[in-house]
C-alpha positions in Angstrom: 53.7 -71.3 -24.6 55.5 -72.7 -21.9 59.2 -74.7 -22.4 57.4 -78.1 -22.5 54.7 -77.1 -25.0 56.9 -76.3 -26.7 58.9 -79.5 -26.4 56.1 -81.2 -27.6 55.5 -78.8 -30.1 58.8 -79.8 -31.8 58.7 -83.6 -31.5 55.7 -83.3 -33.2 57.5 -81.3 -36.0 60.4 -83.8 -35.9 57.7 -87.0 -36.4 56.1 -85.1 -39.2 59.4 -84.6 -40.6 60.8 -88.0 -40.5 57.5 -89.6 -41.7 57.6 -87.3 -44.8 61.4 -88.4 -45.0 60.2 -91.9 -45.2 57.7 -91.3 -48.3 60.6 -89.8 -49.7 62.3 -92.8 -49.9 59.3 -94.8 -50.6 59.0 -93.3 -54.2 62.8 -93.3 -54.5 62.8 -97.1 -54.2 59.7 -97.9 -56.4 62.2 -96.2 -59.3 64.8 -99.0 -58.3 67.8 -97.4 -59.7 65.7 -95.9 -62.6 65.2 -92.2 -63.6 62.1 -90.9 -61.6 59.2 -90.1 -63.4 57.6 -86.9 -63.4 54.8 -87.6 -61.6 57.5 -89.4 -58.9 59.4 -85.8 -58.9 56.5 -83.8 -58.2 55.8 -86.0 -55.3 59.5 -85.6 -54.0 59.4 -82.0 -54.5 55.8 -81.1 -52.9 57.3 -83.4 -49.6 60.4 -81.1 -49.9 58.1 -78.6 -49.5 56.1 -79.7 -47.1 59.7 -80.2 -45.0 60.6 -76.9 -45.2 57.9 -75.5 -44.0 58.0 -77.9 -41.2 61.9 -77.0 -41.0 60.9 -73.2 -40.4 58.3 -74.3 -38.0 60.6 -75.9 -35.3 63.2 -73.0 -36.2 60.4 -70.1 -35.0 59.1 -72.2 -32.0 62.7 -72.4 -30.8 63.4 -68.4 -31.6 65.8 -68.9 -33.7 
């Protein structure tokens, strides 16, 4: 894979990232300064997840 594949490759990563960011905060808001429910913290922590892996992702396309 060539330097701008791979450029691509990671903005990709980085949308996916800062969309799953965004339902993040989508569920964090519909608690409106309440507790989350449990079904709202299993959300939060499968998009966690889904982050990291996306985290580890952009970390082995760059090498590092």
């Amino acid at each position: 894979m060539n330097n701008e594949e791979k450029a691509r490759m990671y903005h990709t990563l980085l949308l996916r990232h800062d969309k799953l960011d965004g339902l993040i905060s989508d569920i964090k808001s519909e608690a409106a300064g309440v507790e989350l429910n449990l079904d709202q913290k299993k959300q939060i922590e499968s998009l966690e997840s889904q982050k990291q892996v996306l985290v580890k992702q952009a970390m082995s396309l760059m090498g590092v």
